[in-house]
C-alpha positions as protocol buffer text, in pm:
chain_id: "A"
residue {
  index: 1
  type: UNK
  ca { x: -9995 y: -7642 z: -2108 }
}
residue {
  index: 2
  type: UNK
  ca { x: -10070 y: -7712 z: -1734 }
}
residue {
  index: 3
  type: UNK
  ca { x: -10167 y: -8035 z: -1560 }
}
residue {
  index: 4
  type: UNK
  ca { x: -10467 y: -8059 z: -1408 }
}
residue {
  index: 5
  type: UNK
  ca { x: -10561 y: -8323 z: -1153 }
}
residue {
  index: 6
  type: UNK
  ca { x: -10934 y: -8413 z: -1109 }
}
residue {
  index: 7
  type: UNK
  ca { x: -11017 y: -8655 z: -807 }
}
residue {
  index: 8
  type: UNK
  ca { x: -11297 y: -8646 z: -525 }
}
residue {
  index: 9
  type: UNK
  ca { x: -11270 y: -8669 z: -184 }
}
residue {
  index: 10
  type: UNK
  ca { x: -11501 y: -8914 z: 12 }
}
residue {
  index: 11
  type: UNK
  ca { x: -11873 y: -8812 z: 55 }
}
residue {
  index: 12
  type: UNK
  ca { x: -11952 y: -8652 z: 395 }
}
residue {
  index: 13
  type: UNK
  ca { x: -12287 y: -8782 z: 441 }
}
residue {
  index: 14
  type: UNK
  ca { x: -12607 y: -8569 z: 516 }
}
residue {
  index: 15
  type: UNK
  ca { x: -12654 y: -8565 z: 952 }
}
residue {
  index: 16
  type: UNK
  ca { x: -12968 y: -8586 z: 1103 }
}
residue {
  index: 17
  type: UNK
  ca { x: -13276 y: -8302 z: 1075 }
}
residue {
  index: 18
  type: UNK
  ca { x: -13373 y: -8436 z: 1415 }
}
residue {
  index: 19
  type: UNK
  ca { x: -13108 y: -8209 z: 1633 }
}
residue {
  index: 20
  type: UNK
  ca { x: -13104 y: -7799 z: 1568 }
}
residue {
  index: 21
  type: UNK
  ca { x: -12739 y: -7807 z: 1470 }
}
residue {
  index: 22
  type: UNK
  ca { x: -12467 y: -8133 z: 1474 }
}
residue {
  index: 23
  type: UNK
  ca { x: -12129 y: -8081 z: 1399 }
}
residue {
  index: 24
  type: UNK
  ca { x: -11836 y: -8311 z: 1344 }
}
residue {
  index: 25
  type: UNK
  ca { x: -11491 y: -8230 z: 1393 }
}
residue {
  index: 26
  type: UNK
  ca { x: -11246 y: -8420 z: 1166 }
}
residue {
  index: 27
  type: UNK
  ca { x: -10923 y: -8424 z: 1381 }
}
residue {
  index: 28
  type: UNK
  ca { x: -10616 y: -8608 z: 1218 }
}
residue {
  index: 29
  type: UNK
  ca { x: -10425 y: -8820 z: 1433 }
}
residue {
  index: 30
  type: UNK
  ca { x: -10065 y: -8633 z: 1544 }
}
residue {
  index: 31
  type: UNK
  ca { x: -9772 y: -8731 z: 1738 }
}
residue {
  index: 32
  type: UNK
  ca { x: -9613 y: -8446 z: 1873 }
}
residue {
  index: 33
  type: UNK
  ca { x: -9237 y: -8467 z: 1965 }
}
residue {
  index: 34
  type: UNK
  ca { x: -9144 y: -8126 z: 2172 }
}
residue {
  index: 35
  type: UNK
  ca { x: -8802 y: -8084 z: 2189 }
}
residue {
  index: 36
  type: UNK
  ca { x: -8685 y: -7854 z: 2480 }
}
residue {
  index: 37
  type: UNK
  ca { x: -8355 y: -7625 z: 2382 }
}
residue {
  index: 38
  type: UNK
  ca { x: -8110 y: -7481 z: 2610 }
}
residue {
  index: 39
  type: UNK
  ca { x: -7836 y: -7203 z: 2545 }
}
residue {
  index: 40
  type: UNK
  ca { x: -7558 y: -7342 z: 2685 }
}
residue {
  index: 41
  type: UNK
  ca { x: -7366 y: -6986 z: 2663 }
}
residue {
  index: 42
  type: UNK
  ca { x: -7419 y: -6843 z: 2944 }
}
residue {
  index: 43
  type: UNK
  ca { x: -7458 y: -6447 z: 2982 }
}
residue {
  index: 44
  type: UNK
  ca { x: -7527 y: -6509 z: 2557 }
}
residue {
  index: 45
  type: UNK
  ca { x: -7821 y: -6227 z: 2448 }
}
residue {
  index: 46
  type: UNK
  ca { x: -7997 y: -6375 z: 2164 }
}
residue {
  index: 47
  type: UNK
  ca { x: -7982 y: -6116 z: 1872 }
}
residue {
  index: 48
  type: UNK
  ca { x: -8271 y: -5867 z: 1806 }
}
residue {
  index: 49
  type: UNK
  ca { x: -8473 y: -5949 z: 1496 }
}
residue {
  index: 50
  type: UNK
  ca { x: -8453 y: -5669 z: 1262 }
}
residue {
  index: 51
  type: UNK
  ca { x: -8788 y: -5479 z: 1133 }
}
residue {
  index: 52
  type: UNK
  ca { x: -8918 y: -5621 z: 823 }
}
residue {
  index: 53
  type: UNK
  ca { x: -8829 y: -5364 z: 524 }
}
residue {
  index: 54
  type: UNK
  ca { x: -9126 y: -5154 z: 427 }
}
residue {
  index: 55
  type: UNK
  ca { x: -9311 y: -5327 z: 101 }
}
residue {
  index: 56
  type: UNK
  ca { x: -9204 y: -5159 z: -228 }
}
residue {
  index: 57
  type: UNK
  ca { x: -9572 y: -5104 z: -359 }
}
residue {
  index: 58
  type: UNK
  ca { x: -9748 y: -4997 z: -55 }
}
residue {
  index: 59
  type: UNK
  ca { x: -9853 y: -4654 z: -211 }
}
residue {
  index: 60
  type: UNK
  ca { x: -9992 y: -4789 z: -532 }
}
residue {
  index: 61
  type: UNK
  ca { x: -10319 y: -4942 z: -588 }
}
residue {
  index: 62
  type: UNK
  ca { x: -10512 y: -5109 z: -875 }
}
residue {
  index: 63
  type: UNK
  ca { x: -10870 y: -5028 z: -949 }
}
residue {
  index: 64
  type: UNK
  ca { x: -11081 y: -5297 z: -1159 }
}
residue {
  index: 65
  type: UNK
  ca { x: -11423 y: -5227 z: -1347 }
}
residue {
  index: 66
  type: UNK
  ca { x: -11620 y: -5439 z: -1598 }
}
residue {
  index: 67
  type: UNK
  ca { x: -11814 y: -5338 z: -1877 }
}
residue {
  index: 68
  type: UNK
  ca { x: -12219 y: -5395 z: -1853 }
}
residue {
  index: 69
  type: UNK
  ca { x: -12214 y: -5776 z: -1982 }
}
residue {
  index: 70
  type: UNK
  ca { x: -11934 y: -5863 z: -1735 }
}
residue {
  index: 71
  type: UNK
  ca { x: -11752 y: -6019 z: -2088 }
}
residue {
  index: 72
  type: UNK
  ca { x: -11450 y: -5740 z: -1987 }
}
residue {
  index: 73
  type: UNK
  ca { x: -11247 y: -5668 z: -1721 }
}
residue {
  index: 74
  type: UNK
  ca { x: -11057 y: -5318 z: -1696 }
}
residue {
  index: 75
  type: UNK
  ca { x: -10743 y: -5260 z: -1459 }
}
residue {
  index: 76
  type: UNK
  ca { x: -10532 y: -4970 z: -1353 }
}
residue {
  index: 77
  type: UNK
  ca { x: -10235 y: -4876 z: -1132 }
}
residue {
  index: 78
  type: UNK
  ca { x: -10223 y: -4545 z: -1014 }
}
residue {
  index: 79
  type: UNK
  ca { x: -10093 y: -4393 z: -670 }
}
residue {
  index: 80
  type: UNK
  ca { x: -9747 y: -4277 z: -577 }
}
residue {
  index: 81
  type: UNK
  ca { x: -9421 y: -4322 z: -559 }
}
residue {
  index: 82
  type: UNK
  ca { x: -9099 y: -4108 z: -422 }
}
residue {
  index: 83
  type: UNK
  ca { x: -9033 y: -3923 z: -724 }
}
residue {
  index: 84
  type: UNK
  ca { x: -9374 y: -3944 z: -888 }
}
residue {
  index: 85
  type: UNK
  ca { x: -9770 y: -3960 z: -898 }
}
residue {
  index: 86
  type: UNK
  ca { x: -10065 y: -4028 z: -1102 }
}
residue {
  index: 87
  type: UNK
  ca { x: -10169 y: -4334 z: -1293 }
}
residue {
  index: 88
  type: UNK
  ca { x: -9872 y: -4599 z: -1389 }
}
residue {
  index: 89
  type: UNK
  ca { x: -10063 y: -4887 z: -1647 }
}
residue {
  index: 90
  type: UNK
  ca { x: -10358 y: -5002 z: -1751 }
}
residue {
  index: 91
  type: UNK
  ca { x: -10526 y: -5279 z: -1999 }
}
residue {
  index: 92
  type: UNK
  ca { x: -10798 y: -5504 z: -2026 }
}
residue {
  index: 93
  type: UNK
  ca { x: -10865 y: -5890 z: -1984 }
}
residue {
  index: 94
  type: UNK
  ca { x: -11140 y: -6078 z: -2166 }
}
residue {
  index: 95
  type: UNK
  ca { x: -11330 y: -6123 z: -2350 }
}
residue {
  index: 96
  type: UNK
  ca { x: -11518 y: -6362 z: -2150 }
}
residue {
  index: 97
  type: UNK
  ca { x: -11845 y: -6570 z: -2150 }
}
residue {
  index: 98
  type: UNK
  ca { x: -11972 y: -6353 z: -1796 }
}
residue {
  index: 99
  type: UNK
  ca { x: -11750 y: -6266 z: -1507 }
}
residue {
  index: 100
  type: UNK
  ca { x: -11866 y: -6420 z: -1200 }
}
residue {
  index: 101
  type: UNK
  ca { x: -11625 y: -6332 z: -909 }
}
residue {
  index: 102
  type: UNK
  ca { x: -11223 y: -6183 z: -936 }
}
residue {
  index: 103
  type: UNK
  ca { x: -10958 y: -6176 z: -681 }
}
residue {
  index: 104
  type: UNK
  ca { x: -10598 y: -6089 z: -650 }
}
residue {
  index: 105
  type: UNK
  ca { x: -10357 y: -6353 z: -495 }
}
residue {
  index: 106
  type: UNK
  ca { x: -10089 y: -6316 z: -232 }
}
residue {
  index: 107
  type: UNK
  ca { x: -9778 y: -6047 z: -356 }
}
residue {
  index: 108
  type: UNK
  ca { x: -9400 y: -6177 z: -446 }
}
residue {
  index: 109
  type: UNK
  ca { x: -9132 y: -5907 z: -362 }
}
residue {
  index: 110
  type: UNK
  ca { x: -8778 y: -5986 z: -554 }
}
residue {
  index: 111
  type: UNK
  ca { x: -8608 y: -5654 z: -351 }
}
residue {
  index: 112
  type: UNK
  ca { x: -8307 y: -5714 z: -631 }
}
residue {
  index: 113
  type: UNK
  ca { x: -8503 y: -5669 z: -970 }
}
residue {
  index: 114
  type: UNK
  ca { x: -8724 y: -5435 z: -784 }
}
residue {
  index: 115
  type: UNK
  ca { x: -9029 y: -5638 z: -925 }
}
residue {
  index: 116
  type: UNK
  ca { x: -9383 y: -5777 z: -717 }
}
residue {
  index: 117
  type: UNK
  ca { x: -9559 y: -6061 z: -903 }
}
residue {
  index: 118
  type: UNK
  ca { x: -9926 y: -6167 z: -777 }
}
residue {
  index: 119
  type: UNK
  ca { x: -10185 y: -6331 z: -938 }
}
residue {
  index: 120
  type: UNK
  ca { x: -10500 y: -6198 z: -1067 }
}
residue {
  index: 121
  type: UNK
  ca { x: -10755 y: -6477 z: -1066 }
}
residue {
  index: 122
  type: UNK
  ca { x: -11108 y: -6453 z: -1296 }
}
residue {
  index: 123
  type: UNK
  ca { x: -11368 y: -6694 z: -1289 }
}
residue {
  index: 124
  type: UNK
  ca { x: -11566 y: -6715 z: -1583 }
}
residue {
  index: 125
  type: UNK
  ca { x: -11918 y: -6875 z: -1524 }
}
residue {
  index: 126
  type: UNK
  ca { x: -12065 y: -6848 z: -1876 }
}
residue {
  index: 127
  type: UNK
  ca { x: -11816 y: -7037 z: -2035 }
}
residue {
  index: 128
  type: UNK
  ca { x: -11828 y: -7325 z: -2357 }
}
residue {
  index: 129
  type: UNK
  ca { x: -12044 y: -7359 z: -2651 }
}
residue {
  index: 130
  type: UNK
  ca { x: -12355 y: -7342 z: -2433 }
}
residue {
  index: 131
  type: UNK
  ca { x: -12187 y: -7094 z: -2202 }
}
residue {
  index: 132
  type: UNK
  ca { x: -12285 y: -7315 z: -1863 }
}
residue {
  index: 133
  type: UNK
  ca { x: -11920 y: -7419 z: -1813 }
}
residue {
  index: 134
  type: UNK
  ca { x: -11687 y: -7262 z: -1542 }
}
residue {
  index: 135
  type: UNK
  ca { x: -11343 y: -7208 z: -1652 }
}
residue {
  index: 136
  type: UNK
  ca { x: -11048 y: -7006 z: -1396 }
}
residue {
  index: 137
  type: UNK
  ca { x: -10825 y: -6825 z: -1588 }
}
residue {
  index: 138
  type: UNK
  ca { x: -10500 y: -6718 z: -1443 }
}
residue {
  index: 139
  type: UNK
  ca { x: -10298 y: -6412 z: -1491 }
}
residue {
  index: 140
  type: UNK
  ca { x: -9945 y: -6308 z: -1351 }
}
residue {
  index: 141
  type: UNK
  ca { x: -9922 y: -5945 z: -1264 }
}
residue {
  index: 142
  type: UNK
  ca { x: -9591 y: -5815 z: -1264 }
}
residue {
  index: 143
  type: UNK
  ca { x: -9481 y: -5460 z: -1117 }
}
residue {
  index: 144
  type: UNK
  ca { x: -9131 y: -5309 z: -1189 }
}
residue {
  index: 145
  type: UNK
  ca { x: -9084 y: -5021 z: -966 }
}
residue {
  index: 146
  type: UNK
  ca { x: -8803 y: -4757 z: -954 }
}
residue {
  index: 147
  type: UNK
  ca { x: -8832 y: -4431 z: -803 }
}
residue {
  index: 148
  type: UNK
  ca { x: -9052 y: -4258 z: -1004 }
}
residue {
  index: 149
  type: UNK
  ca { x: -9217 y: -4551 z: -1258 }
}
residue {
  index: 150
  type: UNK
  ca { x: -9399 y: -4852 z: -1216 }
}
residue {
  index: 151
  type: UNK
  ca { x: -9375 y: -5062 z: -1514 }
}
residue {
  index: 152
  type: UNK
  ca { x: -9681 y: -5308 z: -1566 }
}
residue {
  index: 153
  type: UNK
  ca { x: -9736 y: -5582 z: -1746 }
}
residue {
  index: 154
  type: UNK
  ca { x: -10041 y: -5889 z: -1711 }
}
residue {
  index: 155
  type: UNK
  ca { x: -10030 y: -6212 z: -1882 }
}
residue {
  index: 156
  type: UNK
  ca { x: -10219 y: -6494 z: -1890 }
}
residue {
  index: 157
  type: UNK
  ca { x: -10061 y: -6814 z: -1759 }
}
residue {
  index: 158
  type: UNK
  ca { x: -10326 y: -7025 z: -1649 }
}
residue {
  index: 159
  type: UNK
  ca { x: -10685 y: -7155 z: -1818 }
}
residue {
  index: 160
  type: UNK
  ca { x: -10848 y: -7490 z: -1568 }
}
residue {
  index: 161
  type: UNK
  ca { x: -11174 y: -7597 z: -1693 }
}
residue {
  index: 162
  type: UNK
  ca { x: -11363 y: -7657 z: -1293 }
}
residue {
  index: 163
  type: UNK
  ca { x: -11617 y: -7940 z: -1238 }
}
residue {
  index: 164
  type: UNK
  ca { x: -11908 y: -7697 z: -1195 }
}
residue {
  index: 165
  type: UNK
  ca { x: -12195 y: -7562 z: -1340 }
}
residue {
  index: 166
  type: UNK
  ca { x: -12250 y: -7260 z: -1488 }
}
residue {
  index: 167
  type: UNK
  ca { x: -12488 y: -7000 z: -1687 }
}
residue {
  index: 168
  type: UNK
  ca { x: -12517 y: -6677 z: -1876 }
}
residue {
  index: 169
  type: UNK
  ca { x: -12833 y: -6592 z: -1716 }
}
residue {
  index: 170
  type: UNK
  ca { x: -12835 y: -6375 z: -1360 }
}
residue {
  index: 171
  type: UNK
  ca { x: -12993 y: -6605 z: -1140 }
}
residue {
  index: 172
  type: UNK
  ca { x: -12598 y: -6831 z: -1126 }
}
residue {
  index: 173
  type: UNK
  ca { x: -12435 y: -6702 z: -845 }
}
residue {
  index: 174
  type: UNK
  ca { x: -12069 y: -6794 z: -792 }
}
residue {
  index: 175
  type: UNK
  ca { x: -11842 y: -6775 z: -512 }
}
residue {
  index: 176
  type: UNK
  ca { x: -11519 y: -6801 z: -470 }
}
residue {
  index: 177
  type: UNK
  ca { x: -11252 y: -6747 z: -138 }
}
residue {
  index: 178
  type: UNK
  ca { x: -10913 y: -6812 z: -50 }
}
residue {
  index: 179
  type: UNK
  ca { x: -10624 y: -6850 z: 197 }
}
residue {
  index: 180
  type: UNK
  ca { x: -10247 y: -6848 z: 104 }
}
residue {
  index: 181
  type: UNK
  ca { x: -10211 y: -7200 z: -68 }
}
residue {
  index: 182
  type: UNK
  ca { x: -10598 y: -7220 z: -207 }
}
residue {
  index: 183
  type: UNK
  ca { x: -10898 y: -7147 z: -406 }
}
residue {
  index: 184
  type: UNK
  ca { x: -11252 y: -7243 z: -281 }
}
residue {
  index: 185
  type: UNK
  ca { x: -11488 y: -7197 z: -541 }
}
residue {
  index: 186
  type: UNK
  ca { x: -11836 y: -7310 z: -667 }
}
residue {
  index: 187
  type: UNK
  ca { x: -12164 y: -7169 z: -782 }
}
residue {
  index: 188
  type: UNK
  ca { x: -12544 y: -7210 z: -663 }
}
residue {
  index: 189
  type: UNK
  ca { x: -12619 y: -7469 z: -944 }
}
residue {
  index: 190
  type: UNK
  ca { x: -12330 y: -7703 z: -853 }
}
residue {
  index: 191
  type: UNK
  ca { x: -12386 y: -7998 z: -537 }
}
residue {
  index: 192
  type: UNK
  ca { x: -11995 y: -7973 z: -487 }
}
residue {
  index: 193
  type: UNK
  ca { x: -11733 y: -7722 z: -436 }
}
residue {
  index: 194
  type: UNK
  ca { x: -11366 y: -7712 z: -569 }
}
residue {
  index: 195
  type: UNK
  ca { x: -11036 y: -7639 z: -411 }
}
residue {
  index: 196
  type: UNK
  ca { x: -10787 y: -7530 z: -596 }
}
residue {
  index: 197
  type: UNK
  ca { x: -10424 y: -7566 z: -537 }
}
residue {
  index: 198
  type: UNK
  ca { x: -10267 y: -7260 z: -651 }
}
residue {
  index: 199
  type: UNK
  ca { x: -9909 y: -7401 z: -700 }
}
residue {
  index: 200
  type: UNK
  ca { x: -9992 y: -7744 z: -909 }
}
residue {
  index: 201
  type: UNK
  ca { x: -10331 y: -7627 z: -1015 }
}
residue {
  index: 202
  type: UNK
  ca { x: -10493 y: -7991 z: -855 }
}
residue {
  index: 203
  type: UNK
  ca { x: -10831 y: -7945 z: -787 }
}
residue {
  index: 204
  type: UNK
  ca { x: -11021 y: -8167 z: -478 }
}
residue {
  index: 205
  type: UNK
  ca { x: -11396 y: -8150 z: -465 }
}
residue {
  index: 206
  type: UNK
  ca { x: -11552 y: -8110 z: -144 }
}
residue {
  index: 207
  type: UNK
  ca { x: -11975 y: -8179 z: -70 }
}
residue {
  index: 208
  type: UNK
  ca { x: -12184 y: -8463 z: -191 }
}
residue {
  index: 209
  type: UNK
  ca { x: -12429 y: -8412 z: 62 }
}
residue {
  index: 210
  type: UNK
  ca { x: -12735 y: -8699 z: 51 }
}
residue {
  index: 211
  type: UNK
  ca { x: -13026 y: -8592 z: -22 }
}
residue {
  index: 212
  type: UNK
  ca { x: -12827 y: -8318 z: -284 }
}
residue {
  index: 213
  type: UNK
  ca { x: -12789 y: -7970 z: -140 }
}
residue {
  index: 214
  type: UNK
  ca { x: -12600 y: -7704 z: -413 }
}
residue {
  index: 215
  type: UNK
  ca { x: -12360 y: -7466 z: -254 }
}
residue {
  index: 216
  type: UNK
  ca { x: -12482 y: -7135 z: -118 }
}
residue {
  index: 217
  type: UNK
  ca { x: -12165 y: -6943 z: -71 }
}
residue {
  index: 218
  type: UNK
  ca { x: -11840 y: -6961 z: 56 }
}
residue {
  index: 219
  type: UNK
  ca { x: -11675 y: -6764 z: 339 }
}
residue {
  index: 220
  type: UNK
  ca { x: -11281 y: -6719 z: 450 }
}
residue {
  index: 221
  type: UNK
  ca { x: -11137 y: -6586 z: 762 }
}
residue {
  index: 222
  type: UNK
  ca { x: -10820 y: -6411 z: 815 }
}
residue {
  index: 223
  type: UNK
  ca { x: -10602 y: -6742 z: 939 }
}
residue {
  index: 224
  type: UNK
  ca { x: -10657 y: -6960 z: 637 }
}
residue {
  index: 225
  type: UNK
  ca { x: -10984 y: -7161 z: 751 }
}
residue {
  index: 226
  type: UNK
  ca { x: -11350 y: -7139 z: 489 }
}
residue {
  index: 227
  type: UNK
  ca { x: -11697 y: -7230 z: 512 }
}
residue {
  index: 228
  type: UNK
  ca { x: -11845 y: -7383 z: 203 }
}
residue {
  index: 229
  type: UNK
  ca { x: -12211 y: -7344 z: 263 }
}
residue {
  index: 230
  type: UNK
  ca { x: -12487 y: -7554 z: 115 }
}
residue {
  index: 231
  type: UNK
  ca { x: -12861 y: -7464 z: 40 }
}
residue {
  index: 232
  type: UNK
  ca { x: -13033 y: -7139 z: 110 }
}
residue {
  index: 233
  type: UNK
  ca { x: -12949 y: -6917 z: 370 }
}
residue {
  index: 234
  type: UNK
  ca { x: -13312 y: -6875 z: 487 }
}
residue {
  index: 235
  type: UNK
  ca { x: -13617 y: -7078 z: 438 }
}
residue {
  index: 236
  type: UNK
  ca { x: -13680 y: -7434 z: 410 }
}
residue {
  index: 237
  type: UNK
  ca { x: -13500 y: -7717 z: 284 }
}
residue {
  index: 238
  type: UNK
  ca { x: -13212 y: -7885 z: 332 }
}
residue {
  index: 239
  type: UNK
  ca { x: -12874 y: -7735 z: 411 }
}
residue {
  index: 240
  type: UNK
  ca { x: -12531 y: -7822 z: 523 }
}
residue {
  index: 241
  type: UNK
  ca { x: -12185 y: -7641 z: 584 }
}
residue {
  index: 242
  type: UNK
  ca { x: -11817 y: -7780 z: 577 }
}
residue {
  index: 243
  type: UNK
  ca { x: -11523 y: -7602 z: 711 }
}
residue {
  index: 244
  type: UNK
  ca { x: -11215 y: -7683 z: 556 }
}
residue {
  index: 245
  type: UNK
  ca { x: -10867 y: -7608 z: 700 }
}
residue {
  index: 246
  type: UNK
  ca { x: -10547 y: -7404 z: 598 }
}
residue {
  index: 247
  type: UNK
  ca { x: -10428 y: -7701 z: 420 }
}
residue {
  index: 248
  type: UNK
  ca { x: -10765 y: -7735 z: 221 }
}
residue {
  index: 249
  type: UNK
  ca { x: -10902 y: -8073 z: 362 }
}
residue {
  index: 250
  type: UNK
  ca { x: -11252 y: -8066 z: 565 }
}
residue {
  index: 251
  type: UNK
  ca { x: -11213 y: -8016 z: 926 }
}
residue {
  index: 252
  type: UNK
  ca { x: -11558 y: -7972 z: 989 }
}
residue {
  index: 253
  type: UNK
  ca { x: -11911 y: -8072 z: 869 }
}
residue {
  index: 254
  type: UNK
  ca { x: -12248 y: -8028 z: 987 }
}
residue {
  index: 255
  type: UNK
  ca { x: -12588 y: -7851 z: 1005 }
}
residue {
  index: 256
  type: UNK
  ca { x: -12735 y: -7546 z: 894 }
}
residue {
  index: 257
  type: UNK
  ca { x: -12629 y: -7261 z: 727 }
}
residue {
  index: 258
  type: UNK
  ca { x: -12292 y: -7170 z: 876 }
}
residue {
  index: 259
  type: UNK
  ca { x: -12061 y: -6883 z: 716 }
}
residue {
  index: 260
  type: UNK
  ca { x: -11728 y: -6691 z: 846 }
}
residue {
  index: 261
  type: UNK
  ca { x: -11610 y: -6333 z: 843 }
}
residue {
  index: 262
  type: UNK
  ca { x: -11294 y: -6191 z: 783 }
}
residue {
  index: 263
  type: UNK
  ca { x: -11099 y: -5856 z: 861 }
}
residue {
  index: 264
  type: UNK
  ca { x: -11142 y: -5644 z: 544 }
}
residue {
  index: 265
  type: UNK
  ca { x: -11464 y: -5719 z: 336 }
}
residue {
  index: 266
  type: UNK
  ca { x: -11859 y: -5665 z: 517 }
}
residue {
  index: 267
  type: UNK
  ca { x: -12019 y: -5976 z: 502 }
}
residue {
  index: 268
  type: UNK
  ca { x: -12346 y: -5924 z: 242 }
}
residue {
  index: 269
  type: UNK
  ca { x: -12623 y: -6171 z: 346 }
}
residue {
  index: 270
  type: UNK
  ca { x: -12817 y: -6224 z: 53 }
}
residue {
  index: 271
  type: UNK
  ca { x: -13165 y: -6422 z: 56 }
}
């Protein structure tokens, strides 16, 4: 059992065709105290910080693949590892309605057990009796490594049913990005996008664009910020983009199609 928390955030209203591009920045109000400190030791050498110890997996790797239906989704750890090589564990996740979009969340090293946990995250679009319903499930991944083994094992710990729409057939395109603390997901049929928090599983809805625009994609950048994009990338019609911040509220709204890049993945503009 998991608690899930379903609430919207205020609309952020349509802006005007009449200008190119408008933009509104969403700046909370801060004071700042700075508080200035002074060693009162004199001749006192602050101490070096030591190097951060090298990460326990960093030579092994896991490899996904689905089957043709996307109802199946196939994992294995291979690489190497002081006193070994090869292939470590494998297994399968599903079945599912259709896989729309997978990613891995952010790595847990316990250095005394030996052990990295992450999360493997699978959003299933074709979900429900009619298979239209989106539904996250939520696996922990946990790696025991010793010198010459890695010891595997995935469970699922998580299902959230997600205020979007869905399908079975092709033409449903989801997307889904994150940062550290967050999910941002939503498909092309939906008007509104979810965030997801990944620690209490509350989900925030972010759009409602007047007239209604669906989402086009959704984009991340390496320091925690995303662009949830609304309507087609090219073309006529309507569209719309909000940015939202590190802490997953909207810092940002405006016109156009907008969309970010990041450090590792190229950037696939699809019509």
């Amino acid at each position: 059992m998991f608690l899930k928390r379903t609430f919207s955030l205020p609309l952020l209203q349509k802006l005007a065709k009449s200008d190119p591009l408008k933009t509104r920045i969403l700046f909370p109000t801060v004071v700042a105290t700075t508080l200035i400190c002074a060693s009162l030791s004199y001749g006192q050498e602050g101490g070096v910080p030591a190097a951060p110890a090298a990460v326990i997996d960093a030579t092994l790797y896991t490899r996904y693949s689905t089957d043709i239906a996307h109802t199946t989704v196939n994992w294995n750890v291979c690489g190497s590892l002081p006193g070994s090589s090869g292939c470590y564990g494998s297994g399968t996740l599903g079945p599912f309605g259709r896989v729309g979009a997978l990613m891995e969340g952010e790595p847990k090293t316990d250095r005394i057990a030996n052990t990295v946990t992450r999360a493997i995250y699978v959003l299933d679009i074709a979900s429900g009796p009619n298979q239209n319903e989106v539904v996250l499930y939520v696996y922990t991944k946990v790696d025991t490594i010793t010198t010459d083994s890695d010891t595997v094992t995935v469970t699922l710990s998580q299902t959230i049913s997600l205020p979007l729409v869905g399908g079975l057939s092709a033409s449903v395109h989801p997307s889904m990005a994150a940062n550290k603390q967050f999910l941002f997901i939503g498909t092309d049929q939906s008007q509104q996008a979810v965030v997801l928090d990944k620690r209490t599983f509350s989900v925030t809805q972010l759009g409602g664009f007047s007239p209604p625009i669906k989402v086009f994609g959704i984009f991340a950048d390496q320091y925690g910020y995303a662009t949830l994009s609304f309507g087609s990338f090219r073309g006529l019609g309507s569209k719309a983009f909000i940015v939202a911040g590190p802490d997953g509220s909207a810092v940002e709204d405006g016109d156009e199609t907008q969309f970010m890049l990041d450090t590792v993945m190229g950037l696939l503009l699809r019509p």
